[in-house]
VOGU-3710 file (C-alpha; in Angstrom, 3 decimals, decimal comma):
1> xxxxxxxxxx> 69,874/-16,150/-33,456  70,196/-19,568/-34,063  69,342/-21,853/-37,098  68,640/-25,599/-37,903  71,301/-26,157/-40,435  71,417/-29,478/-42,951  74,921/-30,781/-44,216  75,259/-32,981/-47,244  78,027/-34,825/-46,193  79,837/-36,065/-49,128
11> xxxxxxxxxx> 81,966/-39,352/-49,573  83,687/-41,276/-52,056  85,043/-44,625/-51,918  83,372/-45,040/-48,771  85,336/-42,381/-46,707  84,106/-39,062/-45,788  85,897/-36,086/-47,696  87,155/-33,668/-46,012  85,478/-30,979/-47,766  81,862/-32,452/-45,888
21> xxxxxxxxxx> 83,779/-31,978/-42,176  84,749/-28,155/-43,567  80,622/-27,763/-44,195  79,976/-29,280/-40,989  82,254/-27,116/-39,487  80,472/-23,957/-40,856  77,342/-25,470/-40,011  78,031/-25,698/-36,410  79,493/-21,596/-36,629  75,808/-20,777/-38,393
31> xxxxxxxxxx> 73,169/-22,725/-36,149  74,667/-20,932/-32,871  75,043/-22,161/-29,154  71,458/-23,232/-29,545  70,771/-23,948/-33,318  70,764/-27,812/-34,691  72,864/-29,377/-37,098  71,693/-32,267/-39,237  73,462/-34,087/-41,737  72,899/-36,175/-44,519
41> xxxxxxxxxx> 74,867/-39,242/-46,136  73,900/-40,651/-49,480  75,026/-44,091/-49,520  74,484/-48,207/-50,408  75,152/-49,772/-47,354  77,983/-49,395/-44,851  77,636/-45,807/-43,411  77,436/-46,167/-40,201  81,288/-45,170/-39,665  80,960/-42,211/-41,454
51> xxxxxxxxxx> 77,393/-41,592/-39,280  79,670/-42,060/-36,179  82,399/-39,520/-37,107  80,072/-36,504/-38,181  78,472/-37,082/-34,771  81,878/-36,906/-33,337  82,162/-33,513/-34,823  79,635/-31,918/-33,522  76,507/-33,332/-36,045  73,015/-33,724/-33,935
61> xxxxxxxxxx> 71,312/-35,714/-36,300  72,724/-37,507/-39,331  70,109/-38,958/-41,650  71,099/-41,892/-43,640  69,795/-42,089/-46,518  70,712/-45,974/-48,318  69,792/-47,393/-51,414  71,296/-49,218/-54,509  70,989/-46,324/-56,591  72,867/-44,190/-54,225
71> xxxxxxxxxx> 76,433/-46,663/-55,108  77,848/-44,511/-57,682  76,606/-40,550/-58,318  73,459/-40,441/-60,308  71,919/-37,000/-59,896  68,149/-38,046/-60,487  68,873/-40,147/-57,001  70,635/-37,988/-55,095  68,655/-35,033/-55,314  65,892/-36,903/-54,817
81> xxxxxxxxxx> 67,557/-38,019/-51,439  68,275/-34,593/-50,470  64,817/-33,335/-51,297  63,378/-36,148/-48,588  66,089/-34,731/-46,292  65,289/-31,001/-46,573  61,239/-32,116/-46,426  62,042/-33,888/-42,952  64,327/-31,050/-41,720  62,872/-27,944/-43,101
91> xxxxxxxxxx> 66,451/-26,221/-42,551  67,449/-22,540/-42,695  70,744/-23,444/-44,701  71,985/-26,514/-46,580  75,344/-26,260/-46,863  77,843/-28,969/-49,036  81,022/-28,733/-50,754  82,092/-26,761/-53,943  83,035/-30,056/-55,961  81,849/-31,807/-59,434
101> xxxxxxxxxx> 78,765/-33,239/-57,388  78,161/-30,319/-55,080  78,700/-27,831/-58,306  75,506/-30,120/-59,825  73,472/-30,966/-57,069  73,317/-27,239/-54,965  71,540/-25,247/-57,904  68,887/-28,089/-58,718  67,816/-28,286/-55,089  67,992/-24,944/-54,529
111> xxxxxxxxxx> 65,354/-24,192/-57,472  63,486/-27,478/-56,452  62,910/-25,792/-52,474  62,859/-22,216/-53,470  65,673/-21,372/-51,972  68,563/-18,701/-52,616  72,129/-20,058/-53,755  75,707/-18,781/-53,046  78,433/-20,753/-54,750  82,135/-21,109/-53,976
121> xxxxxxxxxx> 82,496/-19,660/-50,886  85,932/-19,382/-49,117  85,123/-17,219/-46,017  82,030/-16,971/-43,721  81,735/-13,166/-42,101  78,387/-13,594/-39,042  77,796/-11,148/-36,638  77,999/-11,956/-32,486  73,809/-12,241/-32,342  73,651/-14,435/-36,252
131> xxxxxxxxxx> 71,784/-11,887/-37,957  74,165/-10,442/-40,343  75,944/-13,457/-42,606  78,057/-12,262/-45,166  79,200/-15,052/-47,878  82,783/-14,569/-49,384  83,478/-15,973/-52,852  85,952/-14,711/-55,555  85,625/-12,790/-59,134  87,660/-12,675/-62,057
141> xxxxxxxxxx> 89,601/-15,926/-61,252  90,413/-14,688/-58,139  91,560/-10,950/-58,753  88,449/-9,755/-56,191  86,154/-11,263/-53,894  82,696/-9,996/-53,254  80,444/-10,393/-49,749  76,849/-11,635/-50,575  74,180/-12,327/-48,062  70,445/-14,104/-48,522
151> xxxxxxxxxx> 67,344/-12,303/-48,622  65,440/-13,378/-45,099  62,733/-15,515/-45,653  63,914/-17,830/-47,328  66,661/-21,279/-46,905  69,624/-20,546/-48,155  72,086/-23,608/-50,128  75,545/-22,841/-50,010  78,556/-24,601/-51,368  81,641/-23,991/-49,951
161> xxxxxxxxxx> 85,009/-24,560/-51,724  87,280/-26,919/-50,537  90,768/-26,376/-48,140  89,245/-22,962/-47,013  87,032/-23,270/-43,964  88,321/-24,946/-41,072  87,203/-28,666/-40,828  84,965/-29,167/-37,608  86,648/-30,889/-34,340  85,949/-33,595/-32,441
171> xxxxxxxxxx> 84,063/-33,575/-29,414  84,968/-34,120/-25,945  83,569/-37,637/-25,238  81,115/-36,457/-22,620  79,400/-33,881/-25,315  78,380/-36,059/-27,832  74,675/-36,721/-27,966  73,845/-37,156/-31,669  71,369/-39,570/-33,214  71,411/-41,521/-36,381
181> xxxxxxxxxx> 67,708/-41,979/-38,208  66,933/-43,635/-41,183  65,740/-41,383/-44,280  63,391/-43,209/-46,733  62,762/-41,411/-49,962  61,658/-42,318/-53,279  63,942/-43,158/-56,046  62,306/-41,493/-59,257  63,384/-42,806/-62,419  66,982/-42,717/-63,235
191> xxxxxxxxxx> 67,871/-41,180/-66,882  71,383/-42,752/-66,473  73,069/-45,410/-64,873  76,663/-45,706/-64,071  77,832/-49,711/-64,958  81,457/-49,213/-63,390  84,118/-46,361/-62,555  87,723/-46,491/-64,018  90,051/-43,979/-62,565  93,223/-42,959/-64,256
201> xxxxxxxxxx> 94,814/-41,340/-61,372  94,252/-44,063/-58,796  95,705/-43,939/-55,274  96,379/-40,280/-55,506  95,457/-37,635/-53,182  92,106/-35,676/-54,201  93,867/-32,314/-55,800  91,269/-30,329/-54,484  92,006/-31,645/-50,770  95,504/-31,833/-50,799
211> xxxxxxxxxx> 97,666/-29,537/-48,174  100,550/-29,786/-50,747  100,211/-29,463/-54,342  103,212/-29,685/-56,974  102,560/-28,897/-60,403  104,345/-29,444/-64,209  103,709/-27,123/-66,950  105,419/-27,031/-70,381  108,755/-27,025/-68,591  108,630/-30,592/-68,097
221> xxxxxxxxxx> 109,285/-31,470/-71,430  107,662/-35,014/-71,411  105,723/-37,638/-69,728  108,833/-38,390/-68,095  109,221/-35,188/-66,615  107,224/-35,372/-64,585  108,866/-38,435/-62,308  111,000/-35,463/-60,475  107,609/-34,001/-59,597  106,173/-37,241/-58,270
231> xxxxxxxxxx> 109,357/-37,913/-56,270  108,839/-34,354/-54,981  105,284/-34,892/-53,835  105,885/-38,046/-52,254  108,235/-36,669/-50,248  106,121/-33,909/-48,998  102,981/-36,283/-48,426  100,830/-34,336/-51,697  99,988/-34,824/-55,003  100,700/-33,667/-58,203
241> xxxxxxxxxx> 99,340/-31,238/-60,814  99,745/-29,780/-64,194  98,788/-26,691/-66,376  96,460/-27,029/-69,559  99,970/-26,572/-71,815  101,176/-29,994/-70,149  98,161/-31,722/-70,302  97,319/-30,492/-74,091  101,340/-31,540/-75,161  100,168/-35,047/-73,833
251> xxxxxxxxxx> 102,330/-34,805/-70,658  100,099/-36,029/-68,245  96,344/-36,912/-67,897  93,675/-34,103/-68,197  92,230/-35,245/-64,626  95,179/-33,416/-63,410  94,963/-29,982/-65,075  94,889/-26,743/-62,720  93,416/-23,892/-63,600  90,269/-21,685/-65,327
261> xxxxxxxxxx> 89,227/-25,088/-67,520  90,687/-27,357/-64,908  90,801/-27,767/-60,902  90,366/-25,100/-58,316  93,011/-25,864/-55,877  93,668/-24,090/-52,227  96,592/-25,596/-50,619  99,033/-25,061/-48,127  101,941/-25,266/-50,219  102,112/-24,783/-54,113
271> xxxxxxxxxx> 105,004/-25,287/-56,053  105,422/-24,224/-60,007  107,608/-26,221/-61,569  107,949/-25,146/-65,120  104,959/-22,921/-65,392  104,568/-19,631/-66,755  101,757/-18,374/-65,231  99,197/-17,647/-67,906  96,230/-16,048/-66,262  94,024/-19,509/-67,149
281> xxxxxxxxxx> 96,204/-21,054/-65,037  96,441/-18,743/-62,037  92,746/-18,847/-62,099  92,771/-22,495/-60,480  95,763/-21,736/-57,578  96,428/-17,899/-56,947  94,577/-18,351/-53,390  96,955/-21,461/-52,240  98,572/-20,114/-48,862  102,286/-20,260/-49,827
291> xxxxxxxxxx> 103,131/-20,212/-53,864  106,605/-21,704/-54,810  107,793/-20,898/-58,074  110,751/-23,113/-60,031  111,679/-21,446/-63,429  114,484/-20,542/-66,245  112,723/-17,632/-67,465  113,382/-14,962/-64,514  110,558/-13,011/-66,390  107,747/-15,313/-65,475
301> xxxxxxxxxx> 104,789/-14,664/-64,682  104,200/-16,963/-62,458  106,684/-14,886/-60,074  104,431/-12,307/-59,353  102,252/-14,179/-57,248  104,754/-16,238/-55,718  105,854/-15,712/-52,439  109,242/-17,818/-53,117  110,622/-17,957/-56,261  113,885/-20,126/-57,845
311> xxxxxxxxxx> 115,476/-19,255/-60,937  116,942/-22,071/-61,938  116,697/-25,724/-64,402  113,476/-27,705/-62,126  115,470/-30,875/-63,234  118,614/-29,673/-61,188  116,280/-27,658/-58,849  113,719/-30,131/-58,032  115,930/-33,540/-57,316  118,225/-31,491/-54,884
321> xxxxxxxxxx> 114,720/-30,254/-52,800  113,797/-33,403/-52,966  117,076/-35,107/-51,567  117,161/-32,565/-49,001  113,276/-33,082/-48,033  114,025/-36,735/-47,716  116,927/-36,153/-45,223  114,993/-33,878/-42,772  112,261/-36,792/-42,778  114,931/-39,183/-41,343
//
């Protein structure tokens, strides 16, 4: 059976995150061999890069939909931009990623359009003939997941978490046939308005996005503790975390807390490094693929979800994996 599916790819800083190429991916898996996908990008000029790579990846139609008030997140103008789309496309499914804007934006346009709304999903489960769609999301931070599925009738909005789908491909050259169309909408009066952005992690890897994630807790002792981290991170290309007890102790910024009141994070590689494992904390990383856990207390328990734990100090531990990280690089 196939669909017309909408994507709402997001960007930041004028690049594409890879959580929208994850949607698009599902997108193209949902409309079937002869379903459409469309796309949308929110943006204030200069989009036509981004326009050209979701059409690489498999996008029909991207609808662009630019504006001033589109520069920096204000929800009064993005929904409204999304409403325009979903009025010109009529789509089965919107689908867009499980972050701070997605998290805002999928709720209000679901009960703007009607439509039902599945949130955090990690795992798509469709039948051969696209009948049957099953939507996997977790419970209990993680301790069960549950299958839910839409009511037919009516579009669906689904946001899908990020670093668990697989990211759509490119195209061979020959296949791609995608158009780019202007989307003109209304901009209703904006409640807010954002006068400049200051970020306090700057030039680090999106947490959320990152394939390798290495984290401080309590163990680090101070701000300074967490340099070995950084080092380690560096040398593995990913970026660095922390649990709520670093962040409250004044360790590190709050922007990099993991966990229940923090970040959901799903990488490829986790490592512990001076964590406990309080349950708030698993909460935000029990799902990552491989769990590495550096610690003094062997009764942690952050080692019963790890599938590779170290006993050990992480300031003896963590400089000698990094030294040895650096030489297999060379």
């Amino acid at each position: 059976m196939s669909k017309t599916i909408l994507v709402f790819a997001e960007s930041r800083d004028g690049a594409l995150r890879r959580v929208a190429l994850e949607a698009l991916g599902a997108a193209r898996r949902l409309a079937g061999k002869d379903g459409a996908v469309h796309a949308v990008l929110a943006c204030s000029g200069g989009a036509a890069e981004d326009a050209a790579a979701l059409i690489a990846r498999g996008a029909d139609v991207v609808h662009i939909a630019d504006d001033p008030s589109l520069r920096a997140f204000a929800p009064e103008a993005y929904i409204a931009a999304l409403g325009a789309a979903m009025a010109a496309v009529r789509p089965d499914a919107l689908l867009l990623g499980h972050t701070a804007m997605g998290r805002e934006l999928a709720p209000r346009v679901a009960a703007a359009h009607g439509a039902g709304h599945i949130a955090d999903v990690i795992a798509i489960e469709a039948s051969e003939d696209g009948g049957d769609v099953g939507f996997i999301r977790p419970l209990y931070a993680g301790k069960a997941f549950e299958r839910r599925s839409f009511i037919p009738g009516h579009p669906w909005v689904i946001s899908v978490r990020p670093n668990n789908l697989p990211a759509a491909e490119p195209q061979d050259a020959a296949a791609i046939i995608g158009t780019v169309t202007a989307l003109p909408f209304t901009v209703p009066p904006l409640y807010t308005a954002v006068r400049s952005l200051v970020r306090r992690t700057g030039g680090q890897l999106d947490l959320a996005e990152a394939d390798v994630v290495v984290s401080g807790g309590r163990g680090v002792r101070s701000a300074a503790g967490f340099e070995p981290l950084q080092a380690m991170a560096a040398a593995l290309g990913g970026a660095v975390g922390a649990s709520r007890g670093a962040c409250d102790a004044g360790y590190c910024d709050y922007a990099l807390q993991i966990g229940q009141t923090g970040k959901v994070v799903t990488p490829q590689l986790y490592i512990a490094c001076g964590i406990s494992g309080a349950i708030q904390h698993l909460a935000g990383m029990s799902q990552s693929r491989v769990i590495v856990a550096i610690n003094k207390d062997p009764d942690a328990p952050i080692f019963g979800v790890a599938d590779y734990g170290i006993v050990g100090d992480l300031f003896e531990v963590v400089p000698l994996l990094t030294t040895e990280l650096q030489r297999a690089r060379l």
